[in-house]
C-alpha positions in Angstrom: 135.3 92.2 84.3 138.8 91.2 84.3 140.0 89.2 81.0 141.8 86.2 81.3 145.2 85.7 80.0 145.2 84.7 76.3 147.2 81.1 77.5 144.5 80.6 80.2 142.0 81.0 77.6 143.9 78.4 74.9 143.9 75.7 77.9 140.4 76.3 78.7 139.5 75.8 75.3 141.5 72.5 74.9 140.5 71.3 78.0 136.4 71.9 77.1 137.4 70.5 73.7 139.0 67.5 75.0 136.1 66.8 77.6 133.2 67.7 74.9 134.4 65.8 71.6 136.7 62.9 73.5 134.3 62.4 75.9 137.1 62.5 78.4 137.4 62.5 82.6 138.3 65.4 84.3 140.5 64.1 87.3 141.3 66.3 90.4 144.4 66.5 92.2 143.1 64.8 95.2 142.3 61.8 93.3 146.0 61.4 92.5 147.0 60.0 95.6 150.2 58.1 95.0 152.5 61.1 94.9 155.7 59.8 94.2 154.6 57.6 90.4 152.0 59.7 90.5 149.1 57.1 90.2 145.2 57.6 90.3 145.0 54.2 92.0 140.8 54.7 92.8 141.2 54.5 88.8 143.4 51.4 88.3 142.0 49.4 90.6 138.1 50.3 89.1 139.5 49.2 85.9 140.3 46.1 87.3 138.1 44.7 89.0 135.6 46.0 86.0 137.4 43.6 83.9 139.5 41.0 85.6 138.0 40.4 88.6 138.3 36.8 89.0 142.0 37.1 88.7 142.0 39.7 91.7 139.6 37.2 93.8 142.0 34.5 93.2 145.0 36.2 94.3 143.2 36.9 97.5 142.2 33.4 98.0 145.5 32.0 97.3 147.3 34.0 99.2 145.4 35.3 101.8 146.3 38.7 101.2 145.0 41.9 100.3 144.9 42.0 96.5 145.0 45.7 96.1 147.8 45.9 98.0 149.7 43.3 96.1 148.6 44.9 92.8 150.5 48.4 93.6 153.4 46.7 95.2 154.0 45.1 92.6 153.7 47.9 90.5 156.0 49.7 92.0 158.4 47.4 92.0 158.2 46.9 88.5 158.4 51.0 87.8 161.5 50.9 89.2 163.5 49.0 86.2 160.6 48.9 83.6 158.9 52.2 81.8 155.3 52.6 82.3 154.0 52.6 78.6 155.9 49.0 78.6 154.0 47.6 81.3 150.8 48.8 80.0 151.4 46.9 76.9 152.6 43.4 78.3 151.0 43.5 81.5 151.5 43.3 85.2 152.8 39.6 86.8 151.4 39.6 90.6 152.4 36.3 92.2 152.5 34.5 88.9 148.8 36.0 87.9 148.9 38.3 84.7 147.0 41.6 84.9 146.1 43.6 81.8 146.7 47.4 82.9 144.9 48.4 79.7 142.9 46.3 76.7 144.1 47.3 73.2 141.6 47.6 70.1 140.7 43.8 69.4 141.2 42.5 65.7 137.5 41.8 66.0 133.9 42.3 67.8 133.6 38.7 68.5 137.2 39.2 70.5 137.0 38.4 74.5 139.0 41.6 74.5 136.2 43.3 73.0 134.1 44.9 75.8 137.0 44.5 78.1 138.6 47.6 75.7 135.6 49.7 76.0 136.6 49.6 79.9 139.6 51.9 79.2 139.3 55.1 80.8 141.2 58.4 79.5 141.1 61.1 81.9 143.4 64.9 82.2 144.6 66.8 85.6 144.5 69.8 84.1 147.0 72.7 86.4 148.7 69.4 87.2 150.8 70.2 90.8 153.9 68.2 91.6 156.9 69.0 94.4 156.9 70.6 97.1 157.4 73.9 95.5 153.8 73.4 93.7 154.8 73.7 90.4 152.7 72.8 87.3 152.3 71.2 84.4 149.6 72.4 82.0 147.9 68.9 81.4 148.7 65.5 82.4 146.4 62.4 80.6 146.0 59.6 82.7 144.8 55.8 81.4 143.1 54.2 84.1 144.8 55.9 86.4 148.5 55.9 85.0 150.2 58.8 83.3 151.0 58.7 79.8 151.0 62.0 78.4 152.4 65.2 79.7 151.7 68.4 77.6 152.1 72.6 77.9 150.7 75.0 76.4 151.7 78.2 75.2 150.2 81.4 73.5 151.8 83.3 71.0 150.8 86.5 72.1 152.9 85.8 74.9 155.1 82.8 74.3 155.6 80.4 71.5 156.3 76.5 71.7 160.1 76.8 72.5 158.9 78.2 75.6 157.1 75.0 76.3 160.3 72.7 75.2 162.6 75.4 77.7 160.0 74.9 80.8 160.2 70.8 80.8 164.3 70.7 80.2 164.4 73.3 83.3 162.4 70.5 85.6 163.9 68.5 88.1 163.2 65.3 86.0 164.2 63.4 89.6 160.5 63.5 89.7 158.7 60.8 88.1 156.2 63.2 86.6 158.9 63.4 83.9 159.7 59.3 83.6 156.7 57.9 83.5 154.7 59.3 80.3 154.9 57.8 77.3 155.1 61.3 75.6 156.0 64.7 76.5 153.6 67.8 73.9 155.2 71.3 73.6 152.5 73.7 71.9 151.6 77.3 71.4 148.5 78.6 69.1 150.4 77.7 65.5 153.5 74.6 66.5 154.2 71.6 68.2 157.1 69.7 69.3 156.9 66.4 70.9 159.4 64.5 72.8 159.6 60.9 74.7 162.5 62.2 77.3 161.9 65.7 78.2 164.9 65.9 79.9 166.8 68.0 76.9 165.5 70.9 74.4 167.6 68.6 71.7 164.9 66.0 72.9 161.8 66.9 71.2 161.2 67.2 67.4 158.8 69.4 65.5 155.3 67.3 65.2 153.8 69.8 63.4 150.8 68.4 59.8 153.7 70.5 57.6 155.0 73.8 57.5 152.1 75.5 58.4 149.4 74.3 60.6 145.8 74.8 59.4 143.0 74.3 61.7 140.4 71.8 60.0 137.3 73.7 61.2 137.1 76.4 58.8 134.6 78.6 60.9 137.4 80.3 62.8 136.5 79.1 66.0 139.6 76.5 66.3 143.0 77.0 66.6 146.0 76.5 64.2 146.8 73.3 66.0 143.2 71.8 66.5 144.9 68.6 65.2 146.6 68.2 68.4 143.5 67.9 70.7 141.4 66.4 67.9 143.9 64.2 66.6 147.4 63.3 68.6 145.3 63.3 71.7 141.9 61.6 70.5 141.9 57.9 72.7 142.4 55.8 69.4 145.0 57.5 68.7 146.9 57.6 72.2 145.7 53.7 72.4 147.1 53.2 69.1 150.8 54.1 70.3 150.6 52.2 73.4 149.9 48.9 71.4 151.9 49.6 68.3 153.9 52.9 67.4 156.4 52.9 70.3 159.5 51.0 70.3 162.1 50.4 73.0 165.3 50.8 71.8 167.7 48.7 74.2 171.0 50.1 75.6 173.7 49.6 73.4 177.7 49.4 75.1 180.5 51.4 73.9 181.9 49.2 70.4 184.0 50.0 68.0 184.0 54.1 67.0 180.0 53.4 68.5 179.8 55.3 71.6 177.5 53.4 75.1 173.9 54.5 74.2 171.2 54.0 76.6 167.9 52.5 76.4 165.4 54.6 74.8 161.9 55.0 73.5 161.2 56.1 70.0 157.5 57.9 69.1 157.2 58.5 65.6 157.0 62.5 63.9 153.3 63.3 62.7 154.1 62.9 59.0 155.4 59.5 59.8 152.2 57.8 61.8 150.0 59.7 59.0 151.8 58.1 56.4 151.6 54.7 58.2 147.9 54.7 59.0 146.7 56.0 55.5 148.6 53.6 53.8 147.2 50.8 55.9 143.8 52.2 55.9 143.8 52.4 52.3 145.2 48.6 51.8 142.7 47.2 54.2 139.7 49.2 52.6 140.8 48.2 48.6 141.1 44.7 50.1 137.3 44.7 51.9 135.9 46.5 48.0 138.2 43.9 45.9 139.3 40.8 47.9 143.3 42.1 47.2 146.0 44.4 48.1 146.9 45.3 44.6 147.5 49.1 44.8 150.8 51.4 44.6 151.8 53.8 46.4 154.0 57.2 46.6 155.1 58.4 49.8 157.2 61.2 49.1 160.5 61.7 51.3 162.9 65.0 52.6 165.9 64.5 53.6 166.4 63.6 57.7 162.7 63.1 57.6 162.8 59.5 59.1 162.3 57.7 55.9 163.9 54.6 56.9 161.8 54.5 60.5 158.8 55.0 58.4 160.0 52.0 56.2 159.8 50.0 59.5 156.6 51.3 61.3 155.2 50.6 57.8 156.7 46.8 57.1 155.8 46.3 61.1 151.7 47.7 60.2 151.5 45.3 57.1 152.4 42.9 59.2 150.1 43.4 61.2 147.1 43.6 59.6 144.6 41.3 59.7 141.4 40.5 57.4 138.3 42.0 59.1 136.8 40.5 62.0 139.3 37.5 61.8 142.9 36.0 61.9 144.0 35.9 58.9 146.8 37.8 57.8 145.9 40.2 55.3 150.1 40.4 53.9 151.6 37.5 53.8 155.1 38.7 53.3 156.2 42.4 53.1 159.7 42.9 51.2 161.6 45.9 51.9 164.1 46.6 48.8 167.2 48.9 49.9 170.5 49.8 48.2 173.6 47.8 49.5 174.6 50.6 51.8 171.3 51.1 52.9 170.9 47.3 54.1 174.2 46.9 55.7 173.4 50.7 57.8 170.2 52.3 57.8 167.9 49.3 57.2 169.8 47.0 59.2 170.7 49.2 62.6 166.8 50.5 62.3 164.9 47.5 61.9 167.1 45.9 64.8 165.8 48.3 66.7 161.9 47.1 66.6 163.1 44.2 69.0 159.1 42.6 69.0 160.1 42.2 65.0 163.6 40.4 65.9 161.6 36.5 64.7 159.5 37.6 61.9 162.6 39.6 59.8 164.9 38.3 57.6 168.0 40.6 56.3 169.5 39.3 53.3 173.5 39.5 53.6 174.4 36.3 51.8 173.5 34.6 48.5 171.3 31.9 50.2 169.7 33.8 52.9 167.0 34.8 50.5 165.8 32.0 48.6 166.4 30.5 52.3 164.1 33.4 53.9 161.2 33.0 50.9 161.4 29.2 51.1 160.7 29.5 54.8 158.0 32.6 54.5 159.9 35.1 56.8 157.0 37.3 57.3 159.3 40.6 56.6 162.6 40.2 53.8 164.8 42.6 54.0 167.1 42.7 50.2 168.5 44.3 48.0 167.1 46.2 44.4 169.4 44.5 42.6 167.0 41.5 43.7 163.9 42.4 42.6 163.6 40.9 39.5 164.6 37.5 40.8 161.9 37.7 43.6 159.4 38.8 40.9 160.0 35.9 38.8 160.6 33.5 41.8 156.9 34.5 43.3 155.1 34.3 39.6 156.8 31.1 39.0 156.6 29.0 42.1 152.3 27.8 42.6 153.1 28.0 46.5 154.0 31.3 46.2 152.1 33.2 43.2 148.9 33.2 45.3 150.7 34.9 48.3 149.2 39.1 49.4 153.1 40.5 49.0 153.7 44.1 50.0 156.9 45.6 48.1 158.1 48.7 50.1 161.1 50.0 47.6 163.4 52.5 48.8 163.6 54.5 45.9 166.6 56.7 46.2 167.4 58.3 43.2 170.7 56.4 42.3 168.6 53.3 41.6 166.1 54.5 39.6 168.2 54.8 36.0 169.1 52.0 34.1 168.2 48.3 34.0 167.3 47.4 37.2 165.2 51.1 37.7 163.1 49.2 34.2 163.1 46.0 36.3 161.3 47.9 39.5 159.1 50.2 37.3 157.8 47.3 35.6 154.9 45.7 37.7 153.8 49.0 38.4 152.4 50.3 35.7 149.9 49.3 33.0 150.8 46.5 30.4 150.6 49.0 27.4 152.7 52.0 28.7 156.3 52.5 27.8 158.9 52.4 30.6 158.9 56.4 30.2 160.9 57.9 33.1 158.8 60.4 34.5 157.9 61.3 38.1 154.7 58.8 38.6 151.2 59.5 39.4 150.5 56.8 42.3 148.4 57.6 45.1 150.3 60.0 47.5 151.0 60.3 51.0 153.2 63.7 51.5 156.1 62.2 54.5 159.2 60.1 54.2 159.2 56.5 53.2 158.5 55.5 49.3 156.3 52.6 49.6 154.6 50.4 47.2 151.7 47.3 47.7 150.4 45.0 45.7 149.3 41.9 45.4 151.1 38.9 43.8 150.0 38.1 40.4 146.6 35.9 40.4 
């Protein structure tokens, strides 16, 4: 019996992995049958008219029309000016009706939105086929019938991951095979890269768990990179991105020594969503144990690691969390402490990035922007170290304030840490009894860029 290629044999194994623990569909080529956006549309339109089916019978009625067909045209239509993972988080408009393309975790089980998420539907075309030449792409993950991942696979014994990156930055990206998904997964046995614009090698970063990848099941019958099909491509997980992680970064014209920039979308490195989740995670499970958010953190940082992004995902995840099963925030205000130079560069040109954040942030430039921005509970502050110690006492002294939930995420590069105002940051952080010793701290740890400290406001 003739042995299969060792890459044939890494695909099959993701693919039965993927089916078997993800529970996911198995779609074949047939079923994608509009070949130019490459849409399973037997697969949209089940979705919805499983959950939003009086909105389809009422565009037929009031328009006499064939609602499928109005559905994909105007699909279509907006594809042409709007990305795909973008529509799937802010919905469809067809003749003035709203359609949800996909239903995001709800905060809650008594949510409307609850059984309406269990409705979502992740299926892969593995050998995906596109152009007239018949080429292929190793895997292609479809949500209810849309394309949002595109990944290829690579063996070592053959080929490694740069091999991967090389294949997509040879395609004719023309095709919209290589516009539409969300995110574009280069692997072989032991790395990963990932990419949201395949178009360029440069493109895709590593998105590897650290220098070397270990496969969690310790049996041997998993590969290096099991996290990739058990975690990156596990439906919370892809769900997760679509409704919070990416960002669209609008085009920026030519000013100053800045050179024109156009739009793009930004997916966060693995060490950067880890961080970001177990930092939440742990937050919201001290809170459900002790009623507050008083713990610290240690997220420890390399250089060009996307500290300051991490900063932002984080800031944007406090935010956004909510006390269990309700809709109450669970952070009342999140203040992200920066050097000068930080705040008038990094901080600033990053956090102007997260657009959805542009009402809920306040950057402190002048004197009275923030006493202004605490006065008026801007939900994210933006300042300076050299504040801290006035927002410290301003919080413990003011009774509208000192019973806030207040996350302090402190940049801590090195520079600031001596001296005075290095005393005046330590200080809430560590036990009433213990000196102000400067030694390298023993907070809970998360190992990717991004210091970050919570706690609650004094009771």
């Amino acid at each position: 019996m003739r042995k299969k290629p060792p890459e044939l044999t890494f695909q099959r194994h993701v693919a039965d992995f993927l089916v078997r623990e993800h529970r996911y569909g198995v779609l074949e080529q047939s079923d994608i049958t509009d070949t130019e956006h490459w849409i399973a549309e037997d697969r949209l339109w089940e979705f919805l008219t499983a959950t939003q089916a009086d909105a389809l019978k009422q565009l037929g009625d009031d328009y006499g029309t064939d609602a499928r067909a109005e559905v994909f045209k105007a699909l279509r239509r907006e594809l042409a000016h709007t990305p795909m993972w973008m529509l799937l988080r802010h919905g469809l408009k067809v003749r003035g009706l709203e359609l949800r393309l996909y239903y995001p975790k709800p905060r809650s089980a008594e949510s409307a939105a609850a059984s309406r998420h269990g409705a979502n539907r992740i299926a892969l075309r593995p050998h995906f086929r596109f152009g007239e030449a018949q080429h292929e792409i190793d895997f292609v993950f479809f949500l209810n019938g849309l394309p949002i991942v595109a990944l290829e696979l690579k063996h070592e014994r053959n080929q490694t991951v740069h091999d991967a990156v090389a294949q997509f930055a040879a395609r004719d990206h023309a095709c919209k095979i290589f516009q539409h998904p969300f995110l574009y997964l280069a692997a072989d046995t032991s790395d990963v890269m990932a990419a949201t614009d395949p178009r360029r090698e440069a493109n895709f970063r590593w998105h590897n768990t650290g220098l070397t990848n270990q496969a969690a099941t310790k049996d041997g019958s998993e590969y290096p990179v099991e996290f990739l099909y058990r975690e990156v491509l596990a439906s919370e997980q892809l769900l997760e991105a679509l409704s919070f992680f990416l960002v669209r970064v609008p085009q920026r014209d030519a000013l100053g020594d800045k050179p024109e920039r156009p739009a793009f979308t930004l997916f966060p490195r693995y060490h950067q969503s880890r961080s970001v989740r177990k930092v939440a995670h742990d937050i919201a499970a001290h809170f459900a144990v002790s009623g507050d958010i008083g713990r610290k953190y240690l997220v420890e940082h390399s250089a060009g690691s996307g500290k300051t992004l991490t900063i932002c995902w984080l800031a944007d995840r406090l935010h956004s969390l909510f006390k269990p099963g309700s809709d109450e925030k669970l952070v009342d205000l999140v203040f992200i402490f920066t050097d000068r130079k930080s705040l008038d560069t990094n901080i600033r040109d990053e956090i102007e990035n997260f657009t959805h954040l542009r009402e809920v942030v306040g950057l402190a430039r002048k004197a009275d922007d923030l006493p202004r921005f605490l006065s008026g509970r801007k939900p994210i502050i933006v300042t300076t170290q050299q504040k801290f110690a006035w927002v410290l006492d301003e919080i413990e002294s003011k009774p509208e304030l000192k019973n806030l939930r207040v996350a302090f995420l402190i940049d801590e590069a090195h520079r600031s840490q001596e001296g005075q105002m290095g005393a005046a940051i330590r200080l809430p952080f560590r036990s009433a009894n213990e000196p102000d010793a400067r030694r390298r701290p023993t907070w809970p740890r998360c190992a990717c860029p991004g210091p970050a400290l919570a706690r609650s406001a004094p009771p």
